[in-house]
Each structure stands twice: as C-alpha cells, then as structure tokens.
N, C-alpha and C positions, 0 to 999 in steps of 0.2 A: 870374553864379553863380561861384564861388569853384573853380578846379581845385584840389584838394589834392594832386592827384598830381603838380604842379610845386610848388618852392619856393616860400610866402608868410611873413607876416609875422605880426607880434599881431594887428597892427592890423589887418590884410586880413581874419582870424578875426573879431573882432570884431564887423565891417562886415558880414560876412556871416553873422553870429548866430552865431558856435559860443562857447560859454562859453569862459574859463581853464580852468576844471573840466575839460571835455572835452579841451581843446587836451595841455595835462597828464597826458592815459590813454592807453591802449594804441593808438589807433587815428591818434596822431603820433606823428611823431619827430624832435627838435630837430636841425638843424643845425649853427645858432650860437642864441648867445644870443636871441632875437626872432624867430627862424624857426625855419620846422617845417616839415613835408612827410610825405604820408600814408606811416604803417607799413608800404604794402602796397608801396609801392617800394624794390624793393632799394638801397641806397647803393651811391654809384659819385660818384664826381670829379666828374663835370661838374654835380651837383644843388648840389656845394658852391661852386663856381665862380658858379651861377647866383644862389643863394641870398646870396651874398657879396657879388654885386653890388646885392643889395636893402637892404643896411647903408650905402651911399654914396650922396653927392646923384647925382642924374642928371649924366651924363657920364663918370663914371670907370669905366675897363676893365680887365678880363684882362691879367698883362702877365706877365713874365719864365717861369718854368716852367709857372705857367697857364693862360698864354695859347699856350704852346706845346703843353700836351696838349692842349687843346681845338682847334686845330687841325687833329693830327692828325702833330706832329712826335715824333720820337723821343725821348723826355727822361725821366731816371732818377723814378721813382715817388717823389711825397712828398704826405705830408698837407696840407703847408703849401697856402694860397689864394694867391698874387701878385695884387694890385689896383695899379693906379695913380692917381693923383689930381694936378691942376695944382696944386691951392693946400691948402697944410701943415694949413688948417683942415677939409678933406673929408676927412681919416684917419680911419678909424675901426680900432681896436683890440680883439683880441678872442684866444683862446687858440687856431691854429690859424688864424690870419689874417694874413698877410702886408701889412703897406700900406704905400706908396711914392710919397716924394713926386718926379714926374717932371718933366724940364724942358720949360719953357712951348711949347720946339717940338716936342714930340713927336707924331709921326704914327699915327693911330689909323686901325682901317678895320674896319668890321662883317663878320664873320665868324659864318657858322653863327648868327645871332640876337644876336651880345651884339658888342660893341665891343673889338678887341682891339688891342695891336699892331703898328705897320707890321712888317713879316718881318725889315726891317735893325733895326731900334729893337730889336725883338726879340732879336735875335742880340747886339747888345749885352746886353741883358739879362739873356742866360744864360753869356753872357762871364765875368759877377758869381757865380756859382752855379756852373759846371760847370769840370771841368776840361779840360784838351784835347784828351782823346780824345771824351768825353761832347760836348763842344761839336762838334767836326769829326761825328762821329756825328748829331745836330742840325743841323747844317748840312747834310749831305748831304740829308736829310730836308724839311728847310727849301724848300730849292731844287724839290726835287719837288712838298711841297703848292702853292706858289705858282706854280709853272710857270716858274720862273728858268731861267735858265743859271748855269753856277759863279762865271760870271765880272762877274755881277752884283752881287751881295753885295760882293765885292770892290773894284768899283769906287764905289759907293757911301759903303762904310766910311772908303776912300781921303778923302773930302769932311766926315768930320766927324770934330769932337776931342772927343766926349763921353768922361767919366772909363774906362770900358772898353773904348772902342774897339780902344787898341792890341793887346790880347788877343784882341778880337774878329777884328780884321784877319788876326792871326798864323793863327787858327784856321781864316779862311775861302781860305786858301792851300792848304790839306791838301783842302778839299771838292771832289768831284767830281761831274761827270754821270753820271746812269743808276745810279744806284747801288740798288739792290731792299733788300738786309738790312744791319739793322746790324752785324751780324758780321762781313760784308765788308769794311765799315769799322774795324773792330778791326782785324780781320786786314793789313788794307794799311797800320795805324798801325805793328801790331807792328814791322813790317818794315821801313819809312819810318825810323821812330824809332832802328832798329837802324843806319841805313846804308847800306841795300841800296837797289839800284834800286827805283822806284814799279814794279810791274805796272800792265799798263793795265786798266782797267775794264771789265766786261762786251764784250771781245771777240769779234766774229762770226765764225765759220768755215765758209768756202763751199767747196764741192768745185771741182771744174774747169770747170763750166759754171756756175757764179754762184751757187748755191743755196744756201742756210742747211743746215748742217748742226748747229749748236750756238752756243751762247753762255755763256759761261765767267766767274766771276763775276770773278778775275782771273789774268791770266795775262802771260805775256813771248811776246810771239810773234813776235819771233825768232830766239830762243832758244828756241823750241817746248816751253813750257814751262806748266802748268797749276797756278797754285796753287787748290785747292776747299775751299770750306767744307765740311765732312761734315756738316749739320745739315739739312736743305731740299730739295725737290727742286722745281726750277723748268729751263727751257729749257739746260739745263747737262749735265753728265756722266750723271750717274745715267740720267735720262730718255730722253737723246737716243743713247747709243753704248751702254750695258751690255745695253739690249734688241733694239738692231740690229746685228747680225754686217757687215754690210757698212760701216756709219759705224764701227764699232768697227775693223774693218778699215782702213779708210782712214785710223784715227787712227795706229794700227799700222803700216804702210805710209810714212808722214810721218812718223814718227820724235818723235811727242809725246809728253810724258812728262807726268804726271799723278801731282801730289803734293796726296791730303786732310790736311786739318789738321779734328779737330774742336775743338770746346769747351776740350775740355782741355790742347789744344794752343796756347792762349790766355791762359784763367786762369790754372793751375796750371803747364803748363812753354813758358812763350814763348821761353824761350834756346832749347830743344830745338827747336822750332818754326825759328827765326831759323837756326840749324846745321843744318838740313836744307833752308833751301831754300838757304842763301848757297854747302852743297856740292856744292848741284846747278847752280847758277848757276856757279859754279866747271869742273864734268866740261864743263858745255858751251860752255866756251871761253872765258868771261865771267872778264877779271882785275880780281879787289876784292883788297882791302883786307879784314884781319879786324874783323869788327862791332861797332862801336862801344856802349859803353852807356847810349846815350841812355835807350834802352828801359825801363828799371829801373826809377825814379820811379811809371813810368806803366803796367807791368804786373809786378808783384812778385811775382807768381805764388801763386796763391793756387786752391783747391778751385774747379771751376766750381759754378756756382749748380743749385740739384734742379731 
C-alpha cells in the first residue's frame, strides 16, 4: 500500500490506482515535477530532499547544503536540493534542484535513511556555497553531528586536492571543539578576524575544591575575562551566578569581569563590539596592537535578523 504521507512518484500513484485526476486535486501536493506527497503534510526540507532523491537512478545522494541540513549541521536556509551523481548521465534537472556531477572517489555513507556525504567530502562541498564564517559555523557543527575532533577534518583535508579543498582547509583551522551555538562562532569569528586573541571555548570554572561552577561560552581566563553571547541560556552566566549570590560572589571576589555581546553587537555594530572587548583586553594588562580590518568583508554590519 502506497504511504502518501512520504514522497512518491506518478508512477508509484499509478501502481497503486490513484488516477492523474486525483493525483492533480486537493488532496496532493507536487514537490517536483513527477512527485507529490499528501496535502496533509506540512512542507518542510527534508520531504524535498527525499522526494529528489526519487528523480535519480539508485545511488545518488544528498550532498553539499542538503546533505548538511539533513544531517543536522548548521547551514544558511535555501530552497535549492543538492543531489550528487557519479556519471554526467544520472543528472536530472528540475526548477529548484540542484545536481552535481561528483568525482568517482567520492565517499558516501547513509545517514538518517538516505545516502549522504562523507562529513570531509562534505565540507568541501560547502567550501563551494558558503563563505567563511557560514563555513567555520558548519564546521564547528560538523564535527559535533559526527563525533569528530577539530582536528580531524583537518587532517583529512591535508590528503586531498579536490577543486575546494584549499578553502575548505582554511576554514577547518578556525573550527573548534564543544562549541553549542552558532553565535558563538560568529562571535569568536568577529574577533579572530579583527586581530585579537582567540578566547578559549566553553571554559569550565571550578571553585577551590574542584567543583564546576560554570561554563562560559568564551572567554580569556587568564586574563579573567568573559565574553557571553546575550541570546541563550544554557550552563553559563545567566543560569549559574545571576541566581546564586554565593557563585556570583566568588565571581566577584576573582576579579571576572563579564562582557555580553548580543545579536546586535554582531550584525549591526561588530567594530563596536571588536572596541569593547580589545579595551578591555587592553585595562587588563594585555598589549595589542590596534585591530585590524580584516573583519569588514565578513561582518559589514548590517540590522540583526526579527
């Protein structure tokens, strides 16, 4: 019996008696050209991914941003499909469909039901597509659905010369471990990209007998110094010191100082951003240099997103 609540074809209609007539009325709704999928399912990415992969001979898979949201990696929203295919003749072409012919060594590996991929092939892939913040954002991303280390992708990339790699390579230098929001990767690009020291990533703060007291999305510690994203609350400022006088104490006592940056301090004024933490980096003893602008290209400053 025919699920119409996953992606099928004409022909699968057909086969299981539903007329054109019907295929045609309210009760589908066309994906692509020759597929359809019941009205009663909300649209969403992955039915078009699914359904795209029903336009290809058997074998060809999910690749470059498609294959990364299906994953489960960070990657900027597009309509387009990414498919890949070994040989120039399994393309198939469609308004809203991506298809790409990929080289004969490319590693593939099933994912969540469908054929995606390998995580490095991948990251090249979005090499092509994204640019380098969006990529290192992806990457950090990357590494966590697959269970990497940072330093995997890296080494990897190191061993092959497909046409993206060397973007890809540049990109997978910036990625780091443990990384939870993409934000935080904006935020340690901004800075990066400015000049300034890397803050370390999600650093743990233990009291005097060993204990976790927080965890900080990035910070300089030692230079006791806290940059926070203002958007989230997770094992960090907000949660762990604002509501406990005694942690909040202790932070106070150690001499942390804690600078938020939200949204807007990203989009809209990243120099502003870049001058408040390079002056605080500055009070606490730290001699730089005035900050470079790299940064500009890559955060022009622009309204944050509603």
């Amino acid at each position: 019996m025919l699920d119409t609540k996953r992606p099928f074809t004409r022909s699968d209609a057909v086969a299981a008696g539903i007329s054109p007539r019907r295929l045609g009325g309210s009760r589908f709704r066309r994906i692509f050209r020759g597929v359809y999928i019941s009205s009663a399912v909300r649209p969403a990415h992955r039915e078009r991914v699914t359904g795209a992969l029903l336009l290809f001979p058997e074998g060809a898979w999910a690749s470059h941003m498609s294959a990364a949201y299906w994953c489960g990696v960070v990657v900027p929203q597009t309509s387009l499909v990414h498919v890949s295919v070994r040989r120039i003749e399994d393309r198939r072409w469609q308004p809203g469909l991506k298809p790409h012919l990929a080289p004969s060594h490319t590693r593939v590996r099933r994912h969540d039901g469908i054929l995606v991929s390998d995580p490095v092939r991948m990251y090249i892939e979005l090499a092509s597509v994204l640019d380098l913040v969006d990529l290192v954002v992806a990457g950090d991303f990357l590494i966590r659905v697959f269970k990497m280390k940072s330093e995997e992708p890296v080494a990897a990339l190191d061993q092959t010369r497909d046409y993206w790699s060397p973007a890809a390579r540049h990109a997978a230098r910036f990625v780091r471990d443990g990384v939870d929001w993409p934000m935080e990767t904006r935020l340690r690009m901004v800075l990066v990209r400015a000049g300034l020291p890397e803050p370390e990533v999600n650093f743990t703060l233990r009291d005097v007998d060993g204990h976790i007291l927080a965890r900080f999305d990035l910070s300089y510690p030692r230079l006791r110094i806290i940059v926070e994203y203002d958007g989230h609350q997770h094992l960090g400022i907000i949660e762990n010191w604002e509501n406990d006088p005694d942690r909040r104490e202790f932070l106070d006592n150690e001499e942390w100082r804690v600078l938020r940056v939200t949204s807007r301090g990203i989009y809209a004024e990243p120099g502003r951003t870049i001058e408040r933490v390079w002056r605080l980096l500055r009070k606490r003893g730290l001699i730089l240099p005035l900050p470079v602008d790299d940064w500009r290209p890559r955060f022009p400053g622009r309204k944050p997103a509603a």
